[in-house]
C-alpha positions as a Markdown table, in Angstrom:
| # | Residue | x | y | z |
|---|---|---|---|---|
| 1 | Unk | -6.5 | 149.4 | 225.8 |
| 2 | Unk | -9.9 | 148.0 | 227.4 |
| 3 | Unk | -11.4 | 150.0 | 230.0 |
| 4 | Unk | -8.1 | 151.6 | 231.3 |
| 5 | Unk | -6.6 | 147.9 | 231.3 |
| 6 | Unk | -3.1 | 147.7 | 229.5 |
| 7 | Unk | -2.7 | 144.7 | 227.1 |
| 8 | Unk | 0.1 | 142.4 | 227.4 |
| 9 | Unk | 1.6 | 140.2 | 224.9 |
| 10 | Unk | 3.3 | 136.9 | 226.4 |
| 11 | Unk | 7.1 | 137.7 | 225.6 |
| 12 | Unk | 8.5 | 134.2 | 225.1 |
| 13 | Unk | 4.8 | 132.5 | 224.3 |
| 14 | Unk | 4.3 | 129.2 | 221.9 |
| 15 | Unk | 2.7 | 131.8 | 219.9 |
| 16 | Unk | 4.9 | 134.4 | 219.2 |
| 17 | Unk | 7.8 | 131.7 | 218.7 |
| 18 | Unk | 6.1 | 130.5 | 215.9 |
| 19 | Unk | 5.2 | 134.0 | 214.2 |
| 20 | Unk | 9.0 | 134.5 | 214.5 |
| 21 | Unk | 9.6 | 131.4 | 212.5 |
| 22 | Unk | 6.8 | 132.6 | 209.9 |
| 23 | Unk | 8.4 | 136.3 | 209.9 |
| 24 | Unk | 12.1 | 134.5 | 209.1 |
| 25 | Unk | 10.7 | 132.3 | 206.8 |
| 26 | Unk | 9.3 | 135.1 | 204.4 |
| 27 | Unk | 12.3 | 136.0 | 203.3 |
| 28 | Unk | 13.4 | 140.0 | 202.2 |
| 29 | Unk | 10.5 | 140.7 | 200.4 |
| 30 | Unk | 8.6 | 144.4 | 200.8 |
| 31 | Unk | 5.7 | 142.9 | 202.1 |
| 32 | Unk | 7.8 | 140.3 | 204.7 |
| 33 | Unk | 10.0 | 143.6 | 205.9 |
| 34 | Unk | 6.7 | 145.2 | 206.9 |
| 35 | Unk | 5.4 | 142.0 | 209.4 |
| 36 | Unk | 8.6 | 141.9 | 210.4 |
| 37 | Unk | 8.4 | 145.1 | 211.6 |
| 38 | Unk | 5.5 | 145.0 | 213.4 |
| 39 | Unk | 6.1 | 141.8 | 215.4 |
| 40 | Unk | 9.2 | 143.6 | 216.9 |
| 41 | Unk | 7.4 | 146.7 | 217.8 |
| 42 | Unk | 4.4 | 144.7 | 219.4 |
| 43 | Unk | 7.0 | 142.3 | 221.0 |
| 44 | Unk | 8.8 | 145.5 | 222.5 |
| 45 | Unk | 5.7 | 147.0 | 224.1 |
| 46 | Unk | 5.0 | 143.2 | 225.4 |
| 47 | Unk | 8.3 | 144.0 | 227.8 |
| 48 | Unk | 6.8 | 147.3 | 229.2 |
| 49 | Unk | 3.7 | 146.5 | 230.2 |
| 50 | Unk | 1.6 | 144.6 | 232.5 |
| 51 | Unk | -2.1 | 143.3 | 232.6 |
| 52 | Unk | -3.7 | 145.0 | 235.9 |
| 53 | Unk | -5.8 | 145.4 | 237.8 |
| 54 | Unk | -5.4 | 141.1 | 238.2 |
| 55 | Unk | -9.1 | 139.9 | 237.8 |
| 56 | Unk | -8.8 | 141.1 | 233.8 |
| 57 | Unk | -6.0 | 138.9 | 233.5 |
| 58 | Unk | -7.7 | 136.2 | 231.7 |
| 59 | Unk | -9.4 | 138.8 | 229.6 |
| 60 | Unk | -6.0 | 139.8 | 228.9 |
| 61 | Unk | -4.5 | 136.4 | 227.8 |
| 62 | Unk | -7.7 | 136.0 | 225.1 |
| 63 | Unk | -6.6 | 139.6 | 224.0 |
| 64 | Unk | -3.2 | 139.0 | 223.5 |
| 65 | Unk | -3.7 | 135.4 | 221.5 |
| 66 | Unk | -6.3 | 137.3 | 219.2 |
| 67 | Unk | -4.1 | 140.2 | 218.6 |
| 68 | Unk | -1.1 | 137.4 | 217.7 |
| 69 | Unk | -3.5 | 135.4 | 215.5 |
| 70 | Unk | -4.1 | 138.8 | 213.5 |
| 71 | Unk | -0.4 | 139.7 | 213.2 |
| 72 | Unk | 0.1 | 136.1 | 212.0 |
| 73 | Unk | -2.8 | 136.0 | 209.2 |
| 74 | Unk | -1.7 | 139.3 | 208.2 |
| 75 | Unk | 1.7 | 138.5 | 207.8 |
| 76 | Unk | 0.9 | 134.7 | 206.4 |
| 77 | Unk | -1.5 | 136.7 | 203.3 |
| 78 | Unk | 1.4 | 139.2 | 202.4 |
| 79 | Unk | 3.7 | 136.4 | 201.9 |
| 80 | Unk | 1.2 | 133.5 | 200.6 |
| 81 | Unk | 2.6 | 135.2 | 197.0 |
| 82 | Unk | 6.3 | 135.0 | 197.6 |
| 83 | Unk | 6.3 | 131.6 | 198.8 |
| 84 | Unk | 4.1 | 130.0 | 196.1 |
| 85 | Unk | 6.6 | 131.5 | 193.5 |
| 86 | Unk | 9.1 | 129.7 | 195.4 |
| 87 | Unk | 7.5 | 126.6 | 195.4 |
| 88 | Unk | 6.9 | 126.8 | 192.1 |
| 89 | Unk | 10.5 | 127.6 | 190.8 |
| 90 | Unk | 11.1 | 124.5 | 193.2 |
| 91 | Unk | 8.1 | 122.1 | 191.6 |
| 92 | Unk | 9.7 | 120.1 | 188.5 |
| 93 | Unk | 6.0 | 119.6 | 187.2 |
| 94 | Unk | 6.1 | 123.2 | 187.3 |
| 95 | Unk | 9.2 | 123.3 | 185.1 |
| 96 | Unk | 7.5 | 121.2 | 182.7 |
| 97 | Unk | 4.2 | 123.4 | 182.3 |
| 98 | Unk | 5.9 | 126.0 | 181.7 |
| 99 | Unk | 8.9 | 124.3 | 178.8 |
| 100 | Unk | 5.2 | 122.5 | 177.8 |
| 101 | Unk | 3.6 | 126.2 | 177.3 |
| 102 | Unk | 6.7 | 127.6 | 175.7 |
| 103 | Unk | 6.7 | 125.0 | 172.9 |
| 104 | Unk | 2.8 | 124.6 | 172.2 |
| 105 | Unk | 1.6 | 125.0 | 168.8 |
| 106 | Unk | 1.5 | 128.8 | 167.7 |
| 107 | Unk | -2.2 | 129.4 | 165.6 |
| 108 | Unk | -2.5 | 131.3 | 162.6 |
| 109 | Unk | -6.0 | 131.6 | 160.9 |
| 110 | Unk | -6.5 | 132.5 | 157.2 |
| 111 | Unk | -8.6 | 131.2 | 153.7 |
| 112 | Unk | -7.1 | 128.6 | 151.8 |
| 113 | Unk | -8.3 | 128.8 | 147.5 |
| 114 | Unk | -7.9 | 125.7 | 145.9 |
| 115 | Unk | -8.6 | 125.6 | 142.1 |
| 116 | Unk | -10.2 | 126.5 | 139.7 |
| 117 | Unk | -11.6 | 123.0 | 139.2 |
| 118 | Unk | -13.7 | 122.9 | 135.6 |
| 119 | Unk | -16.5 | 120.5 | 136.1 |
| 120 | Unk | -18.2 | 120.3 | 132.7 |
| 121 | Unk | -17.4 | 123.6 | 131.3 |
| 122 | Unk | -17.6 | 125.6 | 134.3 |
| 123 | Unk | -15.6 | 126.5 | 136.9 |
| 124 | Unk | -15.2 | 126.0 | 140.7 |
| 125 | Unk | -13.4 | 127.1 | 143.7 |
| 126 | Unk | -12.8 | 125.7 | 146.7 |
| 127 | Unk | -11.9 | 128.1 | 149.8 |
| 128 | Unk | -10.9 | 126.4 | 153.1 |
| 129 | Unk | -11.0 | 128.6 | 156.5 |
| 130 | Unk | -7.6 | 126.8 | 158.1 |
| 131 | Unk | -6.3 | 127.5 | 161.7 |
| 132 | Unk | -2.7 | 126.2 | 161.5 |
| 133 | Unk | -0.9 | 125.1 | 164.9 |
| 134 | Unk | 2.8 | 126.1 | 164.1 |
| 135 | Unk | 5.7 | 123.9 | 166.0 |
| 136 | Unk | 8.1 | 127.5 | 165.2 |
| 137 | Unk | 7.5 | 130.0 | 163.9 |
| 138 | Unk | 7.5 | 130.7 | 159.9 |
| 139 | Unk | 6.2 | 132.8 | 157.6 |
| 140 | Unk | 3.3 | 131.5 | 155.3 |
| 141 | Unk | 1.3 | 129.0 | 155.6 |
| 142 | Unk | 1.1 | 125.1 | 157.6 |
| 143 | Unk | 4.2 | 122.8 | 156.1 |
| 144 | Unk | 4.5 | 119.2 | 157.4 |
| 145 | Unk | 5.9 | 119.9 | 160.6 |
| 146 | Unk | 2.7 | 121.6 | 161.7 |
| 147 | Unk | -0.8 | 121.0 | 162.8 |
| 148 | Unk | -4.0 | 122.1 | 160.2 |
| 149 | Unk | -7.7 | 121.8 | 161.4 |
| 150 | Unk | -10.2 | 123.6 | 158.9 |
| 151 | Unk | -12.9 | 124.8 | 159.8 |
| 152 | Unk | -15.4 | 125.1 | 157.3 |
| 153 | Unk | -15.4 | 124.7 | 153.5 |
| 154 | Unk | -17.0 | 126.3 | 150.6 |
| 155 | Unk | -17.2 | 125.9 | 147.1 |
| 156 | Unk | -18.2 | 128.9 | 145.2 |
| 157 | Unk | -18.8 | 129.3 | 141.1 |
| 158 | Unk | -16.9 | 131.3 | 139.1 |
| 159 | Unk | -19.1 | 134.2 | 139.7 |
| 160 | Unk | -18.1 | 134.0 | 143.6 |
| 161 | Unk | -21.3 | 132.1 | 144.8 |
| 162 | Unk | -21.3 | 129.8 | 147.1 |
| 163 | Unk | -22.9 | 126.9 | 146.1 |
| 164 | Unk | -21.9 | 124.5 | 148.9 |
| 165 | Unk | -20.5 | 125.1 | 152.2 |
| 166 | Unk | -19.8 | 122.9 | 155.9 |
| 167 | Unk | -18.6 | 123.5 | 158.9 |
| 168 | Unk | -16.0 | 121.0 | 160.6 |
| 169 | Unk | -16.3 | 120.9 | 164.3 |
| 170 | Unk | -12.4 | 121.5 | 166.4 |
| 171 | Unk | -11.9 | 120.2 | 170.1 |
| 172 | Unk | -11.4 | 122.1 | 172.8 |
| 173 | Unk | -7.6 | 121.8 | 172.5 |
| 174 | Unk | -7.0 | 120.8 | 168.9 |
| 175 | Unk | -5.3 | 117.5 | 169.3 |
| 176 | Unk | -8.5 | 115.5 | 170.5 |
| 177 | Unk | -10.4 | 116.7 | 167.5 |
| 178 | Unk | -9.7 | 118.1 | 164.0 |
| 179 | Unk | -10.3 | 117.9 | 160.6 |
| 180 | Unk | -8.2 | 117.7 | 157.5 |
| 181 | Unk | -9.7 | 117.9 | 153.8 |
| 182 | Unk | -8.5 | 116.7 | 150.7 |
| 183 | Unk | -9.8 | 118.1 | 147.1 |
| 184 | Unk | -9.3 | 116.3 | 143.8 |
| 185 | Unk | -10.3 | 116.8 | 140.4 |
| 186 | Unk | -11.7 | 113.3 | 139.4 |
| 187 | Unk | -12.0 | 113.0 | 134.9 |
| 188 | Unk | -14.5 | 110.4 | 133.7 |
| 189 | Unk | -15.0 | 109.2 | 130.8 |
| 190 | Unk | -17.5 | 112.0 | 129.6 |
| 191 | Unk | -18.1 | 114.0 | 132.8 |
| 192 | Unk | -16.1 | 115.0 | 135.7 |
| 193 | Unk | -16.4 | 115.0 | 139.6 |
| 194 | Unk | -15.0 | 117.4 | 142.7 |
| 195 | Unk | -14.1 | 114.8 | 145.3 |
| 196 | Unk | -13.8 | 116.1 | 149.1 |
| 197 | Unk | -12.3 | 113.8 | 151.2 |
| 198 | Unk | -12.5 | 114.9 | 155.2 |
| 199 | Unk | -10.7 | 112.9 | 157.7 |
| 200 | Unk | -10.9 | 113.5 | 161.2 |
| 201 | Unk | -8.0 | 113.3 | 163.8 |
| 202 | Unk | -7.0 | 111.7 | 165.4 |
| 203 | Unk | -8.6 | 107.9 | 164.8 |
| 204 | Unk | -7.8 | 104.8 | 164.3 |
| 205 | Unk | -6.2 | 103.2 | 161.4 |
| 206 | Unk | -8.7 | 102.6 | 158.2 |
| 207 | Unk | -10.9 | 105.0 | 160.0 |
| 208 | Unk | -11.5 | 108.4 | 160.1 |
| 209 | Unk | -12.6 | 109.7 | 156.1 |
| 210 | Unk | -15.5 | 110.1 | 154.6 |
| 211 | Unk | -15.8 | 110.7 | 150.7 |
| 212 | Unk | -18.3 | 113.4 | 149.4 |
| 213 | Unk | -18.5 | 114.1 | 145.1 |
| 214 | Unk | -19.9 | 117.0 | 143.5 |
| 215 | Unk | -20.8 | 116.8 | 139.6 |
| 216 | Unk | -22.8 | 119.5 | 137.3 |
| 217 | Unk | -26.5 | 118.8 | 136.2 |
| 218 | Unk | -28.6 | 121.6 | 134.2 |
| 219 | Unk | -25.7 | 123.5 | 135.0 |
| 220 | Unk | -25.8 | 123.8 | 138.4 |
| 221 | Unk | -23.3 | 122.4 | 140.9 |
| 222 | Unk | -24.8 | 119.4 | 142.7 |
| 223 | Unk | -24.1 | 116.6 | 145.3 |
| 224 | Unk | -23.6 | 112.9 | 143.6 |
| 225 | Unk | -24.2 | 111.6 | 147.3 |
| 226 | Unk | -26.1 | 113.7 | 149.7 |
| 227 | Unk | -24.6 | 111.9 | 152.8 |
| 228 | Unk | -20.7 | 111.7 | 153.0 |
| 229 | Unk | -19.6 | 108.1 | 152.1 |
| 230 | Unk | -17.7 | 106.1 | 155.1 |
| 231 | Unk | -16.1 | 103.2 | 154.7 |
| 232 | Unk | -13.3 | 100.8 | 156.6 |
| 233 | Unk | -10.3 | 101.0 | 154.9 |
| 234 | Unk | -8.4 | 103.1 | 152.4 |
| 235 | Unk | -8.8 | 105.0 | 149.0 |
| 236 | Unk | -7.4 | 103.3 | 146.2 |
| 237 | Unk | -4.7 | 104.4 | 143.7 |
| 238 | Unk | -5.8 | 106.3 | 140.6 |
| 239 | Unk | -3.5 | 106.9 | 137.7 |
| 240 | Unk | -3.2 | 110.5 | 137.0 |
| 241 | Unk | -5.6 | 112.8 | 134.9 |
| 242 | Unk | -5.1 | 115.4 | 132.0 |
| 243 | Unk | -5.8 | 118.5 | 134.1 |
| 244 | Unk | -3.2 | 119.8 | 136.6 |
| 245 | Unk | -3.3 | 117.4 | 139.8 |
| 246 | Unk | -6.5 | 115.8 | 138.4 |
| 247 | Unk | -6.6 | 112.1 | 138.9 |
| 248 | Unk | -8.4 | 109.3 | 136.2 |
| 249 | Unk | -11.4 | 107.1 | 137.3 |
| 250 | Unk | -10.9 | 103.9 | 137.0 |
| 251 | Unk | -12.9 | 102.2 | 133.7 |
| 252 | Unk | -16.5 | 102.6 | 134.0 |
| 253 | Unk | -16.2 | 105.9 | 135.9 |
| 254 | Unk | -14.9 | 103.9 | 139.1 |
| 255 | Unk | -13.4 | 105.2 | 142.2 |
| 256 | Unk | -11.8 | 102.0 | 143.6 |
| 257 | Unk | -11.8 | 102.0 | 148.0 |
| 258 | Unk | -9.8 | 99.4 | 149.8 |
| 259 | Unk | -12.0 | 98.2 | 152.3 |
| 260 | Unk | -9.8 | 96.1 | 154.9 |
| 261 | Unk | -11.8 | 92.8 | 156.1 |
| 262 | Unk | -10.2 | 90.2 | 159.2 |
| 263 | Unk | -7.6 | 88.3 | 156.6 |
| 264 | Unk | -6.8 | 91.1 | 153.5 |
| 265 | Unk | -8.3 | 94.2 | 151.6 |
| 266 | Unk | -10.8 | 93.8 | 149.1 |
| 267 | Unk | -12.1 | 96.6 | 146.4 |
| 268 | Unk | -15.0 | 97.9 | 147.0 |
| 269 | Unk | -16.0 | 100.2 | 143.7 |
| 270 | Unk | -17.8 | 103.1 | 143.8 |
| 271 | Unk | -19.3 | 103.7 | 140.3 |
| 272 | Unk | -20.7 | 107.3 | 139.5 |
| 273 | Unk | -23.9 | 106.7 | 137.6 |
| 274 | Unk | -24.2 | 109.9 | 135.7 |
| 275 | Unk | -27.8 | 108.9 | 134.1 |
| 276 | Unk | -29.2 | 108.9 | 137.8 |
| 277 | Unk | -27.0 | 111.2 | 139.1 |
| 278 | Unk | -25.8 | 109.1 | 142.2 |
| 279 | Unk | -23.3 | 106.9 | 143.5 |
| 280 | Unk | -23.4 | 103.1 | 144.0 |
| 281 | Unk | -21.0 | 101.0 | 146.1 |
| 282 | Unk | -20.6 | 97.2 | 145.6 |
| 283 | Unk | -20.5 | 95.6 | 148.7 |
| 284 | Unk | -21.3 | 91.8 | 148.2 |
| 285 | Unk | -20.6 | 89.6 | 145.4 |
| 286 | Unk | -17.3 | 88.7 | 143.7 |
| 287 | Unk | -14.8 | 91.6 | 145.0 |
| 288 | Unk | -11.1 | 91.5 | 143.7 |
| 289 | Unk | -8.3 | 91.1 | 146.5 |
| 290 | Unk | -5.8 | 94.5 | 146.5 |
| 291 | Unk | -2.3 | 93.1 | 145.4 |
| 292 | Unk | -1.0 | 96.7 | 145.6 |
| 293 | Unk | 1.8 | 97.0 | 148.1 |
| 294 | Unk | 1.7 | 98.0 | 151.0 |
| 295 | Unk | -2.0 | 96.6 | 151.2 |
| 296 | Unk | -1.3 | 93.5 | 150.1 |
| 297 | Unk | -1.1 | 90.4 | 152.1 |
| 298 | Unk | 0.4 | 87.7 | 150.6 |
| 299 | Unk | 0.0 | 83.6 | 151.9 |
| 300 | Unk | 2.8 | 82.5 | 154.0 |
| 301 | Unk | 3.1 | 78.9 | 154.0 |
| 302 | Unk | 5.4 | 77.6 | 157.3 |
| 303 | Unk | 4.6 | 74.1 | 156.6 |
| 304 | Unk | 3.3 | 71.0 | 154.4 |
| 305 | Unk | -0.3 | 71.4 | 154.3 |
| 306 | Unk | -3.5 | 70.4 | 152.3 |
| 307 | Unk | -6.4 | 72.1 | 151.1 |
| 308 | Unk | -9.5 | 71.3 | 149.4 |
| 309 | Unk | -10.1 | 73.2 | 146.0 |
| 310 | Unk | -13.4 | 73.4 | 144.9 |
| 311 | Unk | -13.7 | 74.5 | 141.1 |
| 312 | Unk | -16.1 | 77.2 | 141.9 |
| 313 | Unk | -17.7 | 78.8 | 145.0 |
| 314 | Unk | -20.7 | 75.7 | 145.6 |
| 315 | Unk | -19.7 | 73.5 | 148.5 |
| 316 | Unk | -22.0 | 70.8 | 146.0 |
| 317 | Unk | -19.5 | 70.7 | 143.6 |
| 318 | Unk | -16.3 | 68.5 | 143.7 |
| 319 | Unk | -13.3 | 69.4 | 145.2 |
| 320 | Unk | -9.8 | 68.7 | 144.6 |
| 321 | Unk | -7.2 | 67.6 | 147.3 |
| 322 | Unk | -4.2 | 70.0 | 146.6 |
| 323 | Unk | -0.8 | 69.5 | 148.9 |
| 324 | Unk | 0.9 | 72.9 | 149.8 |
| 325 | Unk | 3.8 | 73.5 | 151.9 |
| 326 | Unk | 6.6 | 76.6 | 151.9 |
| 327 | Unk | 8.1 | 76.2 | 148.2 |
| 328 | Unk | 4.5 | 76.5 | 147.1 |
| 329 | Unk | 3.3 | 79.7 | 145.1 |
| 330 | Unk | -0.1 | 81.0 | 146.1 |
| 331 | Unk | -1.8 | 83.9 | 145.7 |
| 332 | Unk | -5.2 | 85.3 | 146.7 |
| 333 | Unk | -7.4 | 86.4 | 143.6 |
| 334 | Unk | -11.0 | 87.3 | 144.9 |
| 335 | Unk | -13.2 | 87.2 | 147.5 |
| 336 | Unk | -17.3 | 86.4 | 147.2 |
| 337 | Unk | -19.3 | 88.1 | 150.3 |
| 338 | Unk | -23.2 | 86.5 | 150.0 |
| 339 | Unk | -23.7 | 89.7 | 152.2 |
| 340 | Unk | -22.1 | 93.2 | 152.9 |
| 341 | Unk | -20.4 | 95.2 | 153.5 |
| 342 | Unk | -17.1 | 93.2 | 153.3 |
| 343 | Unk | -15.8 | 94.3 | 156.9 |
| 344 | Unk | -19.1 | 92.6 | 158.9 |
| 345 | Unk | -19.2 | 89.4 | 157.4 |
| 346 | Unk | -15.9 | 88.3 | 156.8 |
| 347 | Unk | -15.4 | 85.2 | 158.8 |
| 348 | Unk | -13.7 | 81.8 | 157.0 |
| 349 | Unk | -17.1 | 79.7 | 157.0 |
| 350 | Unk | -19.2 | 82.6 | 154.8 |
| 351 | Unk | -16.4 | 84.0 | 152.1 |
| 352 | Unk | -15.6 | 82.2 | 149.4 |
| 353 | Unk | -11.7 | 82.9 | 147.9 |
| 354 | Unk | -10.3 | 82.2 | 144.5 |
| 355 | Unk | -7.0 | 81.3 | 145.0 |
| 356 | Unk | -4.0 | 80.1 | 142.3 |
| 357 | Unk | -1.3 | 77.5 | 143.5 |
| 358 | Unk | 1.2 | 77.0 | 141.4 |
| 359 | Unk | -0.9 | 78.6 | 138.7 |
| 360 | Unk | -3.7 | 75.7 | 139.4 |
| 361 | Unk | -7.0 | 78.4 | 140.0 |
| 362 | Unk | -9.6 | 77.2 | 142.3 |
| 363 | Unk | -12.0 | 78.2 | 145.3 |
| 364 | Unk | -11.6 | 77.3 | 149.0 |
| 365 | Unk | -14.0 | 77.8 | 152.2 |
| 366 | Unk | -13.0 | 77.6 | 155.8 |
| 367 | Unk | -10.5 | 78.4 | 158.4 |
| 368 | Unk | -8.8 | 75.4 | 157.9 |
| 369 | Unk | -7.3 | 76.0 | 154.4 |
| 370 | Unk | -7.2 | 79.4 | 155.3 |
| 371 | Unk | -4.6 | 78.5 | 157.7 |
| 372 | Unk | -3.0 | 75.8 | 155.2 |
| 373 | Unk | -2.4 | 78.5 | 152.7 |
| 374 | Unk | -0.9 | 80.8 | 155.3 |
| 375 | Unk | -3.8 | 83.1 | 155.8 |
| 376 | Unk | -3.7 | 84.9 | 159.2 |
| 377 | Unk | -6.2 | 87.4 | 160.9 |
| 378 | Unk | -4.9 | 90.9 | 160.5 |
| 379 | Unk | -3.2 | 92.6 | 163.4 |
């Protein structure tokens, strides 16, 4: 009512045909039955009155489109909730959020104790804080089907102090970034070491670890190397030590690393010098080639070839024509890298191998007997 003038609604308008359509489209919801309701008591007093006196008329017409714009928002916000559940239960991609969300990893946090590890007559323990991403449920804690990313890591003396500790950053959603850690009792010849090995996932093959060692001096618990060790490749095989999951080094106090170059893997040693309390790395010079399965590569010959065998690595010295071909037997002894590490200067033209054929031992250079003796670049 506007100044004694009586509003009426259009009763077959574009409008209200369409708010008809909305009203039937919201289904039998609470909220629906209410619009409902009201567009057929606003439709019924459309039918009994009139707009007078006639120069409101247009007034009138404004009026009435407003007042069906209203009833139609209204309306379309109580059912905006019913239909986007039904577009939903309709959406596939929905479907597969929700069977996604259903089967993500469950997380469980607790303290993992490894040890006690006895470095020189005293002990050590070695607590990692672990949030485990479960596939199912279980009781306990991560197996093999699941997901672990530690946290942080701290290695405390057999009076509970901690005498080392780190922190290992975790992605926003755990499968772009976490970190596993590996602890082994290393025995040396007179002294022995706590290796940590962290890895981070995901990354790409011969990627990813870093070594860190841990020895006693003046009987305190002490980094070997104060920076984390990286390297291109793979740890090697130790045999097993006296202690309970210990492992030996190799002769000389050597951990042996498989670092992976263009054509094959060479060791690289790490030798713990206990006088200096550090760790050295060879990376040049004479390195022996890994003939442990599954890192080693081994020649093979398609066709009759021939190769110039020098009798050591000076391209001065005299070389020997050799023919090889398929029935041939050749294996690759040792690699000499001028420069290091291994992985950046690896091409045919700078490293030197020592190779047998058919027991004959001798050195070649160069990408053509490298391709003679059936040497291709890694994959």
């Amino acid at each position: 009512m506007i100044h004694g003038t009586t509003v009426t609604l259009p009763r077959e308008s574009k409008q209200g045909a369409a708010l008809t359509r909305s009203a039937a489209f919201l289904g039998t919801s609470k909220e629906a039955r209410g619009g409902i309701q009201f567009v057929r008591e606003n439709r019924l007093k459309a039918r009994r009155t009139r707009c007078r006196p006639e120069g409101w008329r247009y007034i009138c017409r404004y009026v009435a489109a407003a007042v069906i714009g209203v009833t139609t928002a209204l309306v379309g916000a109580a059912s905006a909730p019913a239909r986007q559940k039904q577009e939903e239960a309709q959406s596939p991609a929905a479907q597969r959020k929700q069977e996604e969300n259903e089967k993500s990893p469950r997380a469980t946090h607790y303290v993992r104790t490894l040890g006690p590890f006895a470095l020189d007559g005293r002990n050590f323990a070695v607590k990692l804080s672990v949030t485990c991403y479960k596939e199912t449920p279980h009781a306990g804690m991560c197996n093999e089907d699941d997901q672990e990313a530690v946290r942080s890591l701290k290695i405390e003396d057999d009076a509970g102090k901690t005498r080392f500790s780190e922190s290992f950053p975790v992605g926003f959603m755990h499968q772009l970034e976490r970190h596993v850690v590996e602890v082994t009792l290393l025995e040396g010849r007179e002294h022995q070491a706590l290796e940590i090995v962290d890895t981070r996932l995901p990354s790409h093959a011969n990627t990813g670890a870093t070594i860190q060692l841990f020895g006693v001096r003046d009987g305190a618990l002490r980094a070997l190397n104060e920076e984390p060790l990286e390297f291109y490749g793979v740890l090697g095989k130790l045999p097993p030590g006296t202690a309970k999951n210990s492992k030996a080094l190799l002769a000389g106090d050597v951990l042996p690393i498989y670092v992976m170059t263009n054509y094959f893997y060479v060791v690289s040693p790490v030798r713990i010098d206990w006088q200096k309390f550090r760790v050295a790395q060879q990376e040049s010079g004479e390195l022996d080639v890994v003939q442990q399965p599954p890192y080693q590569r081994k020649p093979d010959i398609e066709g009759d070839g021939f190769i110039h065998v020098y009798p050591s690595p000076d391209e001065n010295a005299t070389p020997q024509g050799v023919s090889v071909g398929p029935r041939s037997s050749v294996q690759v002894l040792k690699a000499l890298f001028r420069k290091g590490p291994p992985e950046e200067h690896d091409r045919p033209s700078d490293v030197w191998l020592q190779i047998s054929v058919d027991g004959k031992v001798g050195w070649i250079l160069g990408l053509d007997d490298y391709t003679a003796i059936g040497l291709s670049p890694a994959q």
